[in-house]
C-alpha positions in Angstrom: 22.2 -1.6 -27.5 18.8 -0.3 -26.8 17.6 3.0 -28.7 14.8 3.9 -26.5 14.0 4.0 -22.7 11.2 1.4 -22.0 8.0 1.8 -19.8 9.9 0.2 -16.8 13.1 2.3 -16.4 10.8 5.5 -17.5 9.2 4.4 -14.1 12.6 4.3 -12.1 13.2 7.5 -13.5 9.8 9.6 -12.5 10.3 7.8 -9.1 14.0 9.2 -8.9 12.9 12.6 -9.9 10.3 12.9 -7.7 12.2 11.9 -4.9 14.6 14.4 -6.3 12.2 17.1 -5.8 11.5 16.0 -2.9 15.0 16.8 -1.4 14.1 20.5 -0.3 10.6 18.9 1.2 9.0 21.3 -1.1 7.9 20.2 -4.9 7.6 23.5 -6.5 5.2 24.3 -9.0 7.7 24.0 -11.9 9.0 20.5 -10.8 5.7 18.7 -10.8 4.7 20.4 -14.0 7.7 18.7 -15.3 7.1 15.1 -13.7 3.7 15.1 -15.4 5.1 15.7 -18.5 7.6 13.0 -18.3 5.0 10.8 -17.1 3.1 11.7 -20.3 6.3 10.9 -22.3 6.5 7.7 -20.9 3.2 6.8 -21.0 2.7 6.3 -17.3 -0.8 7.1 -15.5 -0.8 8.4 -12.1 -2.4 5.7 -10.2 0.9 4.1 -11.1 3.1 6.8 -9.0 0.8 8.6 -6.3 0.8 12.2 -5.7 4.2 14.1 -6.1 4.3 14.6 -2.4 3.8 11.0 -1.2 7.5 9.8 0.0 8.7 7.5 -2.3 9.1 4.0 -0.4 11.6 2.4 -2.7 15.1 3.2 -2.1 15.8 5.3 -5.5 19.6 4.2 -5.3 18.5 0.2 -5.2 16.2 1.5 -8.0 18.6 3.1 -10.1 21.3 0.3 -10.4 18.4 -1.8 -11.9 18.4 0.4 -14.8 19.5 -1.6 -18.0 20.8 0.3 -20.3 23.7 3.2 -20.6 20.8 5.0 -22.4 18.6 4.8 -19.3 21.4 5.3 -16.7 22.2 8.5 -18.3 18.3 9.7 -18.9 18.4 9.0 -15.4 21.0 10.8 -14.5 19.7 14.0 -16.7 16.2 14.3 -15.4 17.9 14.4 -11.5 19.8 17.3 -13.2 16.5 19.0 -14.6 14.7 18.6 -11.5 17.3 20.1 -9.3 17.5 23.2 -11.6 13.0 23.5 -11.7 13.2 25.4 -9.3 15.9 27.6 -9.8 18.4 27.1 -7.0 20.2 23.6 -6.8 21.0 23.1 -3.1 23.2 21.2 -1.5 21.6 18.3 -0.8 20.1 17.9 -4.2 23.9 18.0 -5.5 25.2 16.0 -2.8 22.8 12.8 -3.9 23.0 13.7 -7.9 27.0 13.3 -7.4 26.3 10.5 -5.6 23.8 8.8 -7.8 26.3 9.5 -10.8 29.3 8.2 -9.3 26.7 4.9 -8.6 25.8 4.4 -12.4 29.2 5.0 -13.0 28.4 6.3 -16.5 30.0 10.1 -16.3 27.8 12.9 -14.8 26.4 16.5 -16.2 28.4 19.7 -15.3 24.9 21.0 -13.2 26.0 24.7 -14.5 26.4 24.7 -17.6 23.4 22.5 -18.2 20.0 24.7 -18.5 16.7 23.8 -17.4 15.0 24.3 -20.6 17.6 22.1 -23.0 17.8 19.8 -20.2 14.0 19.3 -20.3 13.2 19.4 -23.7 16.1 16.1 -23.8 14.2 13.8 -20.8 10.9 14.3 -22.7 12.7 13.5 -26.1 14.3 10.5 -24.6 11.3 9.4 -23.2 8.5 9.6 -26.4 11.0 7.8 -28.9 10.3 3.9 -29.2 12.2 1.1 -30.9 9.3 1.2 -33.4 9.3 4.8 -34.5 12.0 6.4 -37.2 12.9 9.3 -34.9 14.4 7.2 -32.2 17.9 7.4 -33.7 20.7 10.2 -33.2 19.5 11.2 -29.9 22.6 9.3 -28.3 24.6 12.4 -29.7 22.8 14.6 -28.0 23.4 12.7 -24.2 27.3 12.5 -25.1 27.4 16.3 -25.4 26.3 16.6 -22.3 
């Protein structure tokens, strides 16, 4: 079982949230801030993505089943979470197509209010710096079954 999300699934995921935030056709301030920092995370560089507010051409759900790992199924499934809370108010079409997108991956889903946009950010950016090589990259699978 992989520890760590790699460089290719941290892609699916940015391209997920951004289409995410894209949902209200309106990326607020606090949602891009956090898309650059998970593209920092994950070491991706923005000739790799586009601008925030370029549609996404892929279709994220095709995207989203290629994701390998439980790990990166349910990172997934948490940074859709964190970007529908960014900008305070989770409307109904962002939790129409994060239920949808859960029951896809088909590994369990996050209760979207209890979950806070601060712990829930502070996890996607954890999940996303750890590699297999580094010593802090165990124990965080605790932290995604609490949720």
């Amino acid at each position: 079982m992989s520890r760590s999300i790699e460089k290719p699934e941290a892609l699916i995921l940015l391209k997920g949230a951004i289409k995410m935030a894209q949902q209200d056709h309106n990326v607020s301030d606090n949602e891009a801030e956090l898309m650059e920092r998970i593209m920092t995370a994950s070491n991706i560089q923005p000739y790799e993505i586009g601008e925030f507010s370029d549609p996404i051409d892929e279709n994220v759900e095709e995207l989203a089943l290629q994701l390998k790992t439980r790990l990166a199924k349910r990172a997934f499934l948490l940074a859709m979470a964190t970007v529908a809370q960014a900008d305070g108010e989770v409307g109904p079409e962002e939790r129409q197509w994060f239920n949808e997108l859960a029951q896809l991956l088909n590994v369990g889903t996050i209760n979207l209010e209890h979950l806070t946009f601060d712990k829930a950010e502070a996890m996607v950016i954890k999940l996303l710096e750890e590699r297999k090589d580094s010593p802090a990259s165990s124990g965080h699978g605790l932290d995604m079954d609490m949720l």
